[in-house]
C-alpha positions as CSV (number, residue, x, y, z in Angstrom):
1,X,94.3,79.6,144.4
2,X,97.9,78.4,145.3
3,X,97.9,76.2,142.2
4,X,96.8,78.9,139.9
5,X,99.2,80.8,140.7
6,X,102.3,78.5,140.2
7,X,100.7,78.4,136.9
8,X,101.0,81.6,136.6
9,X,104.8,81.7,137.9
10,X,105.9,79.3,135.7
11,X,104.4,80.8,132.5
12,X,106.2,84.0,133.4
13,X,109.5,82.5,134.2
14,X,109.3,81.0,130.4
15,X,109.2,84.3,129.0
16,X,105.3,83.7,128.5
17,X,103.2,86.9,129.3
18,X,100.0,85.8,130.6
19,X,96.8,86.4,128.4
20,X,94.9,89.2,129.8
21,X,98.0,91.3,129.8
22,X,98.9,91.3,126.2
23,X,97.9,94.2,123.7
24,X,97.4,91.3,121.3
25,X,94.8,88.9,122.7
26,X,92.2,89.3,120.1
27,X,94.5,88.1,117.6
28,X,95.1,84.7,119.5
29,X,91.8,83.5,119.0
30,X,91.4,80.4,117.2
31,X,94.9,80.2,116.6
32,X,95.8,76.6,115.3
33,X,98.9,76.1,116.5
34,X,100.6,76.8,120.0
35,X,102.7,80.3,120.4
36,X,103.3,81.9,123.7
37,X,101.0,85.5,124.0
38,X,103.6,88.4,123.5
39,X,103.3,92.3,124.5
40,X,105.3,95.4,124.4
41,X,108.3,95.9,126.4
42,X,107.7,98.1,129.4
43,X,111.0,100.8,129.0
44,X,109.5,102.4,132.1
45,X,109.2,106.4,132.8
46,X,113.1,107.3,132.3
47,X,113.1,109.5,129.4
48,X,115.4,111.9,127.6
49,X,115.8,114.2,124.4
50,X,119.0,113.6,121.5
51,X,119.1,117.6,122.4
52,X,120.5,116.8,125.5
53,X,123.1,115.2,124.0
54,X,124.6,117.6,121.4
55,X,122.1,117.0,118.5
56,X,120.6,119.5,116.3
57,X,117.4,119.1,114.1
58,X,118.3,121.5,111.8
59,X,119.0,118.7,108.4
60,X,122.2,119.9,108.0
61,X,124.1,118.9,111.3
62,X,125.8,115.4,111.6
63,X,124.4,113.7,114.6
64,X,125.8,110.3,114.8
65,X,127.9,111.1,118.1
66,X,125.0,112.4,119.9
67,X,122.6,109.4,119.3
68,X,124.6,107.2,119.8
69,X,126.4,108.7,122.8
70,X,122.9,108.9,124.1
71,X,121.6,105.1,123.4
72,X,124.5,103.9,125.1
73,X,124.4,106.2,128.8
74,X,120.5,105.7,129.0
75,X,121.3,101.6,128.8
76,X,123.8,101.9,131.1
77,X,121.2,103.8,133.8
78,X,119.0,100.7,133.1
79,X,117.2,101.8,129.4
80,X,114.2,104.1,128.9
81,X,112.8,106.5,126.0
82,X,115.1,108.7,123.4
83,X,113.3,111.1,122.5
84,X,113.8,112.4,119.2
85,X,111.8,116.0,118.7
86,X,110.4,117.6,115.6
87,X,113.3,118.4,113.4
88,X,115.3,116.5,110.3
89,X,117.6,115.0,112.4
90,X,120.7,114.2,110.0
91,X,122.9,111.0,111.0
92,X,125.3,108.3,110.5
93,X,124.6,104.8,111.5
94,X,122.8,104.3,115.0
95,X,123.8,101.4,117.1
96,X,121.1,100.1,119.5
97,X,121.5,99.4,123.1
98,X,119.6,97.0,125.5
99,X,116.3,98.7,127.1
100,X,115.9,101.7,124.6
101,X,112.6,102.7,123.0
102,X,114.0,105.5,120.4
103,X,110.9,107.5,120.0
104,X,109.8,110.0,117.0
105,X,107.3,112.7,117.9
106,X,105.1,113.9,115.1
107,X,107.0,116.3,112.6
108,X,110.4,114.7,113.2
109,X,112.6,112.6,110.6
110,X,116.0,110.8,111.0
111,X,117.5,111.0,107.8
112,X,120.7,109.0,107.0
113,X,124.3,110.4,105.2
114,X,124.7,109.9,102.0
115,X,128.4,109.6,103.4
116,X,129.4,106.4,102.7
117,X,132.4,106.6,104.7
118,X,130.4,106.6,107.5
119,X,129.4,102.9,107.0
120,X,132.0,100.6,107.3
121,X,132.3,96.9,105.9
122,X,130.8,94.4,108.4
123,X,130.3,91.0,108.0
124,X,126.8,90.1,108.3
125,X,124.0,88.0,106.5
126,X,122.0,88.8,104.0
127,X,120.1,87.4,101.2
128,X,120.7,84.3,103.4
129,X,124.4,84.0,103.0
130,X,127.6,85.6,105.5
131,X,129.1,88.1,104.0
132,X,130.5,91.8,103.6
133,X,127.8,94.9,103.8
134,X,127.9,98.4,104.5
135,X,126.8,98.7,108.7
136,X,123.0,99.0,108.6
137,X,121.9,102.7,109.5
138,X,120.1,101.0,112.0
139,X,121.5,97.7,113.9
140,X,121.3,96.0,116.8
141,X,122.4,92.6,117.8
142,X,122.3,90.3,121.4
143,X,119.8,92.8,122.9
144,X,117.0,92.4,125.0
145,X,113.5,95.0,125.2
146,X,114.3,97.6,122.1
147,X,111.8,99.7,120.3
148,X,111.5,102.3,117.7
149,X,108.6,104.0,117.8
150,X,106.1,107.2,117.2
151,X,104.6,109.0,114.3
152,X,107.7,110.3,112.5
153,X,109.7,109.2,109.7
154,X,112.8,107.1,109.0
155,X,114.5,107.8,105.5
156,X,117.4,106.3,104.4
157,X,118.2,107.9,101.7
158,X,118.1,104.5,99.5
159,X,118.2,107.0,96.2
160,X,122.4,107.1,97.0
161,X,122.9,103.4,97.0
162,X,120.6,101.4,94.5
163,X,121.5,101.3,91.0
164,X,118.0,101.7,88.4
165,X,116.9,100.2,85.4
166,X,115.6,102.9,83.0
167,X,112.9,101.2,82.2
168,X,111.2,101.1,86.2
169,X,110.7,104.9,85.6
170,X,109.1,107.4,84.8
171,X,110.6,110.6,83.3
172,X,110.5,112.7,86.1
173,X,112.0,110.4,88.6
174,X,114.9,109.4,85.6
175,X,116.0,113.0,85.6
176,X,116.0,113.5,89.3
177,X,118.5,110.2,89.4
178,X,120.5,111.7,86.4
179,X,120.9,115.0,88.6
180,X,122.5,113.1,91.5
181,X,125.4,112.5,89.3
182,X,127.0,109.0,88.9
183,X,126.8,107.1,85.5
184,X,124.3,105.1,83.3
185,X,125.5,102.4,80.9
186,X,123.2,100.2,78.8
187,X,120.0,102.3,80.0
188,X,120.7,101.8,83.7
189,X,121.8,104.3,86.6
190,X,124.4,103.7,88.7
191,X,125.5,105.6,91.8
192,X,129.4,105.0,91.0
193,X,131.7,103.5,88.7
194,X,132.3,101.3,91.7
195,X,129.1,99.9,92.0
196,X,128.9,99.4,88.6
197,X,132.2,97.1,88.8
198,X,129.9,95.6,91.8
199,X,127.9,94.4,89.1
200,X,130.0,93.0,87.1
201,X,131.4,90.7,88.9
202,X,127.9,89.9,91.1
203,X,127.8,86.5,89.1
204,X,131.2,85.6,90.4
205,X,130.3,86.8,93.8
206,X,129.0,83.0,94.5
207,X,127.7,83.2,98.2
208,X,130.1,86.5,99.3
209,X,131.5,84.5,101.9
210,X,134.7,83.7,100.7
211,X,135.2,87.2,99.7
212,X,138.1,88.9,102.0
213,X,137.9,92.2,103.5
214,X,140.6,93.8,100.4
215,X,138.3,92.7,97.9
216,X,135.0,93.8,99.2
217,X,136.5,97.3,100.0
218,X,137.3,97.8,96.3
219,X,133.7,97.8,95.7
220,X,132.4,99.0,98.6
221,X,129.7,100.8,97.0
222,X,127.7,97.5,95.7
223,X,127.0,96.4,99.4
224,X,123.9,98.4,100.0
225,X,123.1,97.6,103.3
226,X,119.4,96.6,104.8
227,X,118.0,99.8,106.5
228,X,117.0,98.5,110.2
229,X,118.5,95.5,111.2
230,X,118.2,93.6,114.7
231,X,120.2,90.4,115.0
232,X,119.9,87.7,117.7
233,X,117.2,90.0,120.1
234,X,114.7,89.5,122.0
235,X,111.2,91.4,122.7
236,X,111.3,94.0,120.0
237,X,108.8,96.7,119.2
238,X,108.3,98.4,115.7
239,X,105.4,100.8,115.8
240,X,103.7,103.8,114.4
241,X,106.5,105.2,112.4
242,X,107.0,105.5,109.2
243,X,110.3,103.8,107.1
244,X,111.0,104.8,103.4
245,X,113.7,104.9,101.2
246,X,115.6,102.0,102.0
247,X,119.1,100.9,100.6
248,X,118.0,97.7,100.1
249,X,115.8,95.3,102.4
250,X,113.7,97.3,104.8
251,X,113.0,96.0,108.0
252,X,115.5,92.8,108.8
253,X,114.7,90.9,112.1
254,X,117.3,87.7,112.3
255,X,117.2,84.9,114.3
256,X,114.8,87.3,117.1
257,X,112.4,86.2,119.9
258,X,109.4,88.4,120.5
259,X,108.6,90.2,117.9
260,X,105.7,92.8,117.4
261,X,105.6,95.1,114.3
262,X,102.3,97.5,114.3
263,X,100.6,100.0,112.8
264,X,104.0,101.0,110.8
265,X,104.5,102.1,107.1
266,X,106.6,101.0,104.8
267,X,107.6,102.6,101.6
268,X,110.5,102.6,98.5
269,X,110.1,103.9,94.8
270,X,108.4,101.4,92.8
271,X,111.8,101.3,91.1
272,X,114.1,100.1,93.8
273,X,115.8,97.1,93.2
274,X,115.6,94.7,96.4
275,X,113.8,96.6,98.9
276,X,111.5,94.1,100.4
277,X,109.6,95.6,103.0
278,X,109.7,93.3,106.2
279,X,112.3,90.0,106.3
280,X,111.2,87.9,109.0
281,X,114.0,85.2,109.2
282,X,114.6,83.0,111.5
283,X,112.5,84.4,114.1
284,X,110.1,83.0,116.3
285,X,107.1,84.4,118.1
286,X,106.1,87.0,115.9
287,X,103.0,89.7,115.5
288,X,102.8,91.5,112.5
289,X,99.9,94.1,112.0
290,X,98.0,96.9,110.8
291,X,100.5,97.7,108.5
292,X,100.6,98.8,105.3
293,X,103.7,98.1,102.5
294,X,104.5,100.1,99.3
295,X,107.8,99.2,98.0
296,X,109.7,97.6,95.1
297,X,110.2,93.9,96.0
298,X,108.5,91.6,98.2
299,X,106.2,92.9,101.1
300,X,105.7,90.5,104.0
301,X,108.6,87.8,103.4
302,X,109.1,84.9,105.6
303,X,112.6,83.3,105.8
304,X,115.1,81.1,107.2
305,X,118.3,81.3,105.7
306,X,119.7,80.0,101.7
307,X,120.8,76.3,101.1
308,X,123.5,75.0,103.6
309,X,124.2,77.8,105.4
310,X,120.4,77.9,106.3
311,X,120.5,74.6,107.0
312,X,123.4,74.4,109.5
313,X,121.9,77.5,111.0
314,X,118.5,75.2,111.7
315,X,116.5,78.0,112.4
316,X,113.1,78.4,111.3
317,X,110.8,81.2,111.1
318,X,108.0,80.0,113.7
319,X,104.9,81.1,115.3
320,X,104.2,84.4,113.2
321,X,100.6,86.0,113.0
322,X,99.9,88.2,110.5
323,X,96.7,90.1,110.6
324,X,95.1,93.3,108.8
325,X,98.1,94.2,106.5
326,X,98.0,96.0,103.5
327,X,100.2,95.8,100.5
328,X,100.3,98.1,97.0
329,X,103.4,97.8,94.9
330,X,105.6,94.8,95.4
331,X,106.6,91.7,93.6
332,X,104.4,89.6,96.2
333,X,102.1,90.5,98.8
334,X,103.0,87.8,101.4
335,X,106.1,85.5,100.5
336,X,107.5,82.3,102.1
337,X,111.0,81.9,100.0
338,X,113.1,81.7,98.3
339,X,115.4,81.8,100.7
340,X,113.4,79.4,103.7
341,X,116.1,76.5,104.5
342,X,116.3,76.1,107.7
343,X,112.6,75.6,107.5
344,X,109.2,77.8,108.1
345,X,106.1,76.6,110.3
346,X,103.3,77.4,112.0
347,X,102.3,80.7,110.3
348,X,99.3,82.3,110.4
349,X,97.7,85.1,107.8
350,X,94.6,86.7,107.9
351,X,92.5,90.3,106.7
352,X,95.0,91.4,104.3
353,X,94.5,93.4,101.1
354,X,97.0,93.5,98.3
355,X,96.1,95.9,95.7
356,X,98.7,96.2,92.6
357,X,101.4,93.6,93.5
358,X,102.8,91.7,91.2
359,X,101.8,88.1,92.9
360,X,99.2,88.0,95.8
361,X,100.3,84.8,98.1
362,X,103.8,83.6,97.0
363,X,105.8,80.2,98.0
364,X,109.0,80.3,96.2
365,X,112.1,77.9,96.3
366,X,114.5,75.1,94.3
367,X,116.6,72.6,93.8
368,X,119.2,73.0,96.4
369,X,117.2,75.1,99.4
370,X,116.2,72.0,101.4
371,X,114.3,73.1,104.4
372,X,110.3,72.4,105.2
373,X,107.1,74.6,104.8
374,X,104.2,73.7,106.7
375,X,101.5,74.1,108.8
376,X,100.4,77.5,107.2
377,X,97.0,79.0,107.3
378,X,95.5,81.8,105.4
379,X,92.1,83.0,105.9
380,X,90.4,86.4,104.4
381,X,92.7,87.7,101.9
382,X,91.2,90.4,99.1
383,X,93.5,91.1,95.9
384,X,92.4,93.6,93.6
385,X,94.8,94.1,89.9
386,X,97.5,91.1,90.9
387,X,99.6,91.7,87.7
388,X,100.5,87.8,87.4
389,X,99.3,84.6,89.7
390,X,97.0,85.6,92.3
391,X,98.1,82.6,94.5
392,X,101.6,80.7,93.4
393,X,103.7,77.6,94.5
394,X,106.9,77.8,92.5
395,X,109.5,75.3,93.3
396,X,111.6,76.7,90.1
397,X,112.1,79.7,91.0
398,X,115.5,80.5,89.7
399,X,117.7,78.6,86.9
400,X,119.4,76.6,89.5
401,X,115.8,74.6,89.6
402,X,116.6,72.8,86.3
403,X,114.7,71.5,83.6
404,X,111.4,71.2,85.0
405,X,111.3,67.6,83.3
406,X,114.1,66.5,84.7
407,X,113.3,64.0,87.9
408,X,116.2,65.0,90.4
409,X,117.4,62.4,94.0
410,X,115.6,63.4,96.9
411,X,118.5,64.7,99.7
412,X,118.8,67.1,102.1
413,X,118.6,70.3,99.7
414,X,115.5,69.2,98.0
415,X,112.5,71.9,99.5
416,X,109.4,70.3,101.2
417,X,105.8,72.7,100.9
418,X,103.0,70.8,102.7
419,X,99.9,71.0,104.8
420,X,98.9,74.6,103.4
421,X,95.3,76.2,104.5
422,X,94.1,78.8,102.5
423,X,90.2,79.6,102.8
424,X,88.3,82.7,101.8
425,X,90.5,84.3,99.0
426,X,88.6,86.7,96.8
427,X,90.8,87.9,93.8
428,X,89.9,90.7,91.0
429,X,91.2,90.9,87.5
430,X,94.8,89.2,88.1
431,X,97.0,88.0,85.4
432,X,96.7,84.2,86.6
433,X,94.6,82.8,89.1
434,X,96.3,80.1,90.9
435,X,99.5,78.2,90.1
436,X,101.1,74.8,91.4
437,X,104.1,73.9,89.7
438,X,105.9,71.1,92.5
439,X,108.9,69.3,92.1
440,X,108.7,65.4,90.3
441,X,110.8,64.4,93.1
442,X,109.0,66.2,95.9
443,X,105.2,67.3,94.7
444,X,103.8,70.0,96.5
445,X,101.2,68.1,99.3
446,X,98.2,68.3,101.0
447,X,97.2,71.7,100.3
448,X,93.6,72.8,100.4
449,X,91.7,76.0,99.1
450,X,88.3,76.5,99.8
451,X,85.7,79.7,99.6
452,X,87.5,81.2,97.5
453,X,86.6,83.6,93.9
454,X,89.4,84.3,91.3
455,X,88.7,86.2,88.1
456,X,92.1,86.6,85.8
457,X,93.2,86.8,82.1
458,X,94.1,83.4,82.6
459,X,93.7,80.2,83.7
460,X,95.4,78.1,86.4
461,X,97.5,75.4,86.6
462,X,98.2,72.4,89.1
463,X,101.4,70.7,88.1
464,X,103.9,68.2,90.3
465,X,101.3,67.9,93.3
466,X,99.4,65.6,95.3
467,X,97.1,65.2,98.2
468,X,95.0,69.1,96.8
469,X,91.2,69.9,98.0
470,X,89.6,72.7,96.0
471,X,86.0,73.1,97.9
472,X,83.6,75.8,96.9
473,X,86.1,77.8,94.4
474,X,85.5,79.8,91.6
475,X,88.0,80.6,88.7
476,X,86.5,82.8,85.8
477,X,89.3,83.7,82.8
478,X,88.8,85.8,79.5
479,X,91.1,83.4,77.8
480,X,92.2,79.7,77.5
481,X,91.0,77.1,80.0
482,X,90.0,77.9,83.6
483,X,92.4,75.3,84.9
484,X,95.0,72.9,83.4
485,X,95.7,69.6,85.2
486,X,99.0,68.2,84.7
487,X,100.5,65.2,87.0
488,X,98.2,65.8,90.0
489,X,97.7,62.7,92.2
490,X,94.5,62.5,94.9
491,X,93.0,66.2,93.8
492,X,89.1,66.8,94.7
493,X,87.5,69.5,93.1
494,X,84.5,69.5,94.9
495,X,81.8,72.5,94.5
496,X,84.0,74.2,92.1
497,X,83.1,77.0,89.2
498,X,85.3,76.9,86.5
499,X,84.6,79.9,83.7
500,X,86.2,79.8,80.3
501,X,85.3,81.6,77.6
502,X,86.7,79.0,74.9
503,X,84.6,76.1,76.6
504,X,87.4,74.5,78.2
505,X,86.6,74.5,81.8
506,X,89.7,71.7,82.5
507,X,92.1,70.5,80.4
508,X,93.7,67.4,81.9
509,X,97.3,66.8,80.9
510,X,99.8,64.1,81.5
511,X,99.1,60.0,82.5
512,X,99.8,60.5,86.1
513,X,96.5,62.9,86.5
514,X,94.2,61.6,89.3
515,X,91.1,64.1,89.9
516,X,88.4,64.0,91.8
517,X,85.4,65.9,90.4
């Protein structure tokens, strides 16, 4: 007895709950890597109302003073629940204090200004990179047990800050932009002439860093900022409520310990421009499920920070699971990249359906990220009408990859993707089925993919890679070969189907092709 429970001790004084008192057990089963078993912070019974504090639900009164008047005098007594009642609860941007649980009852929406006086420059990181962005309507940063959670809704009013290509919409929703005002110019909305000078000069933007204060105000309007943003905290709980209409990225955790995201909803027009649902960057211990993603970028993203700046930050995104998620629009259902320098590992992914995105599993980086990718595993995935590659490595992912002939030196900004699971992947009428397309100077390695049915338009393609297993897979295409071959070293395709109407099953290409059938 006495030496279970210095076991027990000692697992608590890590930070470590122990197993039968996390919410989460189930999900640990099997898990093949080590990750300490997480829970929800306990906020205790202390509770109050933003009415107590001044604010009126009525859509129309400006409550910034009250909630945050009220974040920081319930910390102070030692944290608890803000309750927020039913009402459109109008606001500026909310700062977060240590030991709150800000908690929407059913029937009740925080809806953010359109003011964009009330969000002042800060410097911050996004994309990756230190720079200036408009304060997050939601931020917190160096806190410990915060929550926001319930069964109401978070809007923030992204329509007021994103600029729109014609082109993403429909009639309907291009009039309802042109009756906001601003301008278009060359078939695309902007909210201001000011963010349209934003764009402009984007391509000399560079990294934003070296950007001073002077010259970022001059274009304030350009630097959309992510909706909810939590920097630097530990044990933080997302659940239940429902986030939509982001400015830009959706739900930013950086550099957090502890992190549980469940049962929420995520959702931006089809036509926003970078509005990924959920950023996980450089986090560690992290649960994300039952939740379901409908935006217009990327859906479950896993990062770690963009080229050197990533890389001097050296930390990676570790010890995530990812269970019972579903995605419908976005550009990929779940996403390790681009930006994934300081490195991504032990991650796993299972039950998830992605119906309608634009690519189903999605590794994306180039020359210049540096940072390793490994020890990933994906079992039970369903994709139904993936408009392009069902499952895709792409180490070219922007123009700074280079010619793809091109055989660049291996240094410390060349990206590593190895030892990669993925079992039990059923796919339905995608554009591609798989792709590999590795580096010359850094192949992708030792991934396997097994138990698993694709049908597409067409084929796949396994290019730059070495040390693949394909066991019991099944790729069936309406046009061109099932698969294409090109410079794969110590590939098995064992148990494989491979459908083509044409005849041509495989096509092998290139001299350095060795294939296992």
């Amino acid at each position: 007895m006495k030496k279970i429970l210095i076991t027990l001790s000692l697992l608590l004084g890590a930070g470590f709950h122990a197993l039968a008192l996390s919410d989460y057990q189930e999900l640990y089963k099997d898990l093949p890597f080590e990750m300490p078993v997480i829970s929800r912070p306990d906020f205790g019974q202390r509770s109050v109302s933003v009415v107590d504090y001044g604010a009126v639900g009525d859509g129309a009164t400006l409550n910034t003073e009250a909630f945050n008047k009220a974040m920081k005098e319930l910390s102070a007594l030692g944290g608890g629940t803000l309750e927020v009642p039913v009402g459109v609860w109008l606001t500026g941007p909310i700062e977060f204090c240590s030991g709150i649980n800000l908690h929407l009852e059913r029937g009740a929406i925080i809806s953010f200004s359109t003011d964009k006086n009330l969000y002042p420059l800060k410097s911050v990181a996004y994309e990756g990179f230190e720079g200036y962005r408009c304060a997050s309507p939601i931020y917190g940063e160096n806190l410990t047990d915060v929550a926001i959670t319930g069964q109401g809704i978070i809007d923030g009013n992204g329509d007021a800050w994103r600029y729109v290509r014609r082109n993403k919409t429909n009639g309907d929703q291009w009039k309802r932009l042109l009756a906001q005002g601003g301008l278009v110019d060359n078939d695309t909305w902007y909210p201001s002439e000011e963010y349209r000078r934003g764009m402009d000069q984007r391509n000399g933007l560079g990294n934003q860093s070296a950007i001073s204060c002077e010259d970022a105000l001059a274009i304030k309007d350009f630097f959309r900022p992510n909706m909810v943003k939590f920097v630097n905290c530990r044990n933080l709980l997302l659940e239940g409520v429902l986030f939509q209409n982001s400015p830009a990225w959706t739900l930013h955790p950086l550099m957090c310990e502890n992190v549980i995201i469940d049962n929420v909803y995520v959702k931006n027009p089809v036509y926003s421009q970078n509005t990924d649902a959920m950023d996980i960057e450089s986090c560690r211990n992290v649960i994300f499920t039952r939740t379901t993603l409908d935006v217009g970028d990327d859906a479950i993203c896993i990062k770690s920070g963009k080229d050197l700046v990533g890389r001097k930050r050296a930390k990676p995104t570790e010890n995530v699971i990812v269970s019972g998620c579903r995605v419908f629009e976005g550009h990929g259902g779940f996403v390790v990249g681009s930006e994934m320098s300081g490195g991504v590992r032990n991650i796993r992914v299972t039950d998830c359906e992605f119906a309608g995105t634009d690519v189903g599993l999605r590794f994306k980086s180039n020359r210049g990220r540096g940072g390793i990718v490994e020890n990933i595993y994906i079992d039970n995935i369903n994709m139904l009408n993936i408009s392009n590659e069902a499952l895709l490595f792409d180490l070219y992912y922007s123009a700074n990859g280079g010619p793809k002939t091109d055989v660049a030196e291996v240094n410390e900004g060349t990206p590593c993707f190895r030892n990669i699971n993925i079992n039990g992947v059923t796919s339905a009428a995608s554009g591609i089925s798989v792709k590999f397309n590795g580096l010359p100077e850094m192949p992708i390695e030792n991934i396997t993919l097994s138990n698993s049915s694709m049908t597409s338009r067409q084929g796949g393609l396994l290019a730059e890679s070495k040390h693949i297993r394909f066991d019991n897979v099944s790729i069936s295409v309406t046009e061109g070969p099932a698969l294409i071959v090109r410079n794969v070293s110590d590939a098995s395709l064992t148990n494989c189907r491979f459908n083509s109407p044409s005849g041509d099953a495989v096509t092998f290409e290139g001299t350095n092709t060795e294939v296992e059938m």
